[in-house]
N, CA and C of each residue as an Amber inpcrd file, in Angstrom:
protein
   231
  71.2330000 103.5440000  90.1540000  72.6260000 103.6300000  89.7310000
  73.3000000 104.7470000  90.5230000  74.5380000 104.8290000  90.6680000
  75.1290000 105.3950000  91.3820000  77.2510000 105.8300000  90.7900000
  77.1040000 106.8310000  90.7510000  78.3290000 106.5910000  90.3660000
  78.7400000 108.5190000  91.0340000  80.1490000 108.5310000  91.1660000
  81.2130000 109.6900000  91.5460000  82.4400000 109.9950000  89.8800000
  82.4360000 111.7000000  90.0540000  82.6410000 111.7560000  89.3610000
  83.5880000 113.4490000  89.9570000  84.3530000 113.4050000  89.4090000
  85.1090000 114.8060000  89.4870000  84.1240000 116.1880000  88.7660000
  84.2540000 117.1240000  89.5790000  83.5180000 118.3690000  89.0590000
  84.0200000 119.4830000  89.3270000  84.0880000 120.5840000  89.1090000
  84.8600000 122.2040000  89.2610000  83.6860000 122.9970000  88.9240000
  83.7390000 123.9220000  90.0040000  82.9960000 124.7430000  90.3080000
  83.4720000 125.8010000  89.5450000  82.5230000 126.6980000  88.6250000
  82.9240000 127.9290000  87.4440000  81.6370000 128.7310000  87.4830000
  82.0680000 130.3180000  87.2630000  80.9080000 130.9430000  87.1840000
  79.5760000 130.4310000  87.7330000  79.4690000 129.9870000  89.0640000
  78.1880000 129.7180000  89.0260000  77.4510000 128.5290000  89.1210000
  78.7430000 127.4800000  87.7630000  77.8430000 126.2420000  87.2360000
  79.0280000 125.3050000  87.8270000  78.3660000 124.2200000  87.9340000
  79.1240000 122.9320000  88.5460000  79.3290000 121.8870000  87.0510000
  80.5450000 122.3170000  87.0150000  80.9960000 121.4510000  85.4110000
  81.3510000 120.1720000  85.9270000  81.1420000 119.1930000  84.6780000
  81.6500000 117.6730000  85.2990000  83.1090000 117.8650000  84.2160000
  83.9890000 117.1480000  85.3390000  85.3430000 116.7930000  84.6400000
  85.4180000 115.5850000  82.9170000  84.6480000 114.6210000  83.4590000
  84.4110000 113.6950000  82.0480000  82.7100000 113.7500000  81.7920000
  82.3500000 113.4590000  80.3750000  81.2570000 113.2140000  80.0810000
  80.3290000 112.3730000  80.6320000  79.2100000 112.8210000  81.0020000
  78.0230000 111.9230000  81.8810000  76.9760000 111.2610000  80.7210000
  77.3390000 109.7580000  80.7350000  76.3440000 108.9260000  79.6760000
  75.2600000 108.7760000  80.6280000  74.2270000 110.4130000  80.4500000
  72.8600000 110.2530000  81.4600000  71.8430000 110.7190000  80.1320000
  70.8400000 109.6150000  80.1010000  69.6750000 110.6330000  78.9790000
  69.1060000 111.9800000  79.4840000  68.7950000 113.1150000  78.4230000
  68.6790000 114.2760000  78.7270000  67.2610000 114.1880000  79.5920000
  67.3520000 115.4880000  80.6190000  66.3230000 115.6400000  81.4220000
  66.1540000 114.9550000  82.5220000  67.6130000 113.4180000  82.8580000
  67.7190000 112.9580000  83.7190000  67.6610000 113.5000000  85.2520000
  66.4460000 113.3650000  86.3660000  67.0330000 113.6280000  87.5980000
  68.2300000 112.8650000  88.5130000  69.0280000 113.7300000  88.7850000
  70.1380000 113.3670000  90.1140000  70.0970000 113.8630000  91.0640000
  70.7360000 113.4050000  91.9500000  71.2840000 114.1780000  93.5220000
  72.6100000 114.3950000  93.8730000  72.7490000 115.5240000  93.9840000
  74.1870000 116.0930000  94.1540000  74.8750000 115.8340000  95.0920000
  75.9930000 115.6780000  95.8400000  76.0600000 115.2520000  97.0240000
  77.3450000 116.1320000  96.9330000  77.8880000 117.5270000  97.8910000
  79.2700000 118.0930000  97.0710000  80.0640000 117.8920000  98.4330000
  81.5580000 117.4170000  97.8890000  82.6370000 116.9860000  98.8100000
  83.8470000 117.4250000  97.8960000  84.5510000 118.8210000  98.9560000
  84.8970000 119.2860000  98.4340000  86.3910000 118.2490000  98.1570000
  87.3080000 118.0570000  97.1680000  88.1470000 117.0950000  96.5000000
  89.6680000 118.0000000  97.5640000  90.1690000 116.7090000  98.0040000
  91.7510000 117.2250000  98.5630000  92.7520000 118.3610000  97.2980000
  93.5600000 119.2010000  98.3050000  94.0100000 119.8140000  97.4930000
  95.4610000 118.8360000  96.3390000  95.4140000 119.0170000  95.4110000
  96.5320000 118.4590000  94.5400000  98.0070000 118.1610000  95.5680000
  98.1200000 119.4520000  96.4670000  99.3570000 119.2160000  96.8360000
  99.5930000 118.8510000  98.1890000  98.3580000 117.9090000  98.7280000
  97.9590000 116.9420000  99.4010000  98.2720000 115.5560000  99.5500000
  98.7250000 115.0390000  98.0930000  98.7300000 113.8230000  98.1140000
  99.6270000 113.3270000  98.4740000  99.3650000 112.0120000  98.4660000
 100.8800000 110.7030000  98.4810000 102.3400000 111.2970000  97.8010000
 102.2500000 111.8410000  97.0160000 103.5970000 111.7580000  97.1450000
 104.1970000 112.9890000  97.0140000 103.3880000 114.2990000  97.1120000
 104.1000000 115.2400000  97.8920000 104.3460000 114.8240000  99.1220000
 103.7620000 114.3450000 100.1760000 103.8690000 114.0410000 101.5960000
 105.4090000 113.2040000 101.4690000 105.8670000 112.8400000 100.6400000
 107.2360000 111.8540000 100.7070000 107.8970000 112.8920000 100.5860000
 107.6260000 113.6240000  99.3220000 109.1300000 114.3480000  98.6530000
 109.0190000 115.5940000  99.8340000 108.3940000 116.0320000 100.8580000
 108.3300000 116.7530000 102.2290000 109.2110000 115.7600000 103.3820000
 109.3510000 114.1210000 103.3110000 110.6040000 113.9670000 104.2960000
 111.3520000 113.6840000 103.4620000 111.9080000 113.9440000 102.1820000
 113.1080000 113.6410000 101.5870000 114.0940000 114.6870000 101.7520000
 114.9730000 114.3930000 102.4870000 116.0800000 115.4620000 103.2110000
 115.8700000 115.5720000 104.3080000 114.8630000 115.2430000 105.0710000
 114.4610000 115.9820000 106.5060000 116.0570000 114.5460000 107.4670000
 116.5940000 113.8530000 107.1290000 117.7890000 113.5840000 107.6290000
 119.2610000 113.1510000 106.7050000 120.0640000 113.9710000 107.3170000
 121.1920000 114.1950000 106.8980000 122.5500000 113.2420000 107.0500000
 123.4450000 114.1050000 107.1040000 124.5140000 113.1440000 107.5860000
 124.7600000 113.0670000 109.4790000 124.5410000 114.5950000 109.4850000
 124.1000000 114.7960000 111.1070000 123.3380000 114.0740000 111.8460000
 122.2710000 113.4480000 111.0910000 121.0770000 112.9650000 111.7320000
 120.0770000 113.7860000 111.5280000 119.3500000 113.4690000 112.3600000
 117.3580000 113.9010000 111.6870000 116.6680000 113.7280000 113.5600000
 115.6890000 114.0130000 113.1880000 114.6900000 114.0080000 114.4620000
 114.7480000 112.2720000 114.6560000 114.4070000 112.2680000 115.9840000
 114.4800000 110.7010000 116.3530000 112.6940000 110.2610000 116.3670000
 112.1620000 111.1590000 116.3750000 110.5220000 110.6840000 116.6650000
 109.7280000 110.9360000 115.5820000 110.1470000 111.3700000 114.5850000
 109.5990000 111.0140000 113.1680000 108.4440000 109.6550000 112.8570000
 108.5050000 108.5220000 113.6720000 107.3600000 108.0670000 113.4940000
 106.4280000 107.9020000 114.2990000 106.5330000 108.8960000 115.3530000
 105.3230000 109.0200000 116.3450000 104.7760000 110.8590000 116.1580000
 105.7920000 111.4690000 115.2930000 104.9460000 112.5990000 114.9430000
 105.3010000 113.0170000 113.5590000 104.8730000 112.0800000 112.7830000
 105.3600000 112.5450000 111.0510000 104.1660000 113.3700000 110.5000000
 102.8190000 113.2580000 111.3630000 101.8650000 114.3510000 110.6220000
 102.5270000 116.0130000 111.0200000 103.1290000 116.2110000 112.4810000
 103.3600000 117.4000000 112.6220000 104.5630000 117.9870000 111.5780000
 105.4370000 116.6950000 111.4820000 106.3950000 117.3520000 110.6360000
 106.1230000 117.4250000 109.1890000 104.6770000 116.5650000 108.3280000
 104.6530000 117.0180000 107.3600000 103.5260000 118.1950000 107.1300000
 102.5920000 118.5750000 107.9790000 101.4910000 119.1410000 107.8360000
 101.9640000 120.3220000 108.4680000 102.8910000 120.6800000 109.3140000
 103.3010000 121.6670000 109.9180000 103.6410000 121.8620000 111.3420000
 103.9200000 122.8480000 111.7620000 104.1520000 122.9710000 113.7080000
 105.2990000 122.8480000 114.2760000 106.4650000 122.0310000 113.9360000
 107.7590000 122.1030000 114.1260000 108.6230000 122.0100000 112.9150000
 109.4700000 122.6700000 113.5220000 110.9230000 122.8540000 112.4790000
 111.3120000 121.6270000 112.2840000 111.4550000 121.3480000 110.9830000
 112.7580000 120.2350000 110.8160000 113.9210000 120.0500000 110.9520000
 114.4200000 121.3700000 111.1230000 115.5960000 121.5950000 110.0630000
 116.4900000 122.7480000 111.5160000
């Protein structure tokens, strides 16, 4: 069996986010990947080009470099 599960690292101990239906004394294998940050996702990455064009206009190459403009390296603005 095989299953993924959210976990946070505390004092030391590697807590699981939801309850594990494992009988006690069960062996596993850990495998740790650390989880993207929250303000990583889908739809911060939107509400980061919402405004980036105006009434002026906006960058013209926005879809050949939208990682630089959302991840960083040039000005938008």
């Amino acid at each position: 069996m095989s299953i993924a599960i959210e976990a946070v690292w505390e004092s030391g101990v590697l807590k699981p986010r939801t309850k594990l239906d494992l009988p006690e004394s069960t062996n596993v294998r850990v495998i740790v990947e650390e989880a993207p940050s929250p303000s990583l996702n889908g739809w911060a990455a939107i509400d980061r080009l919402i405004g980036m064009v105006n009434d002026e206009g906006g960058p013209t190459d926005v879809a050949e470099r939208h990682d630089e403009y959302l991840y960083g390296g040039l000005k938008t603005r």
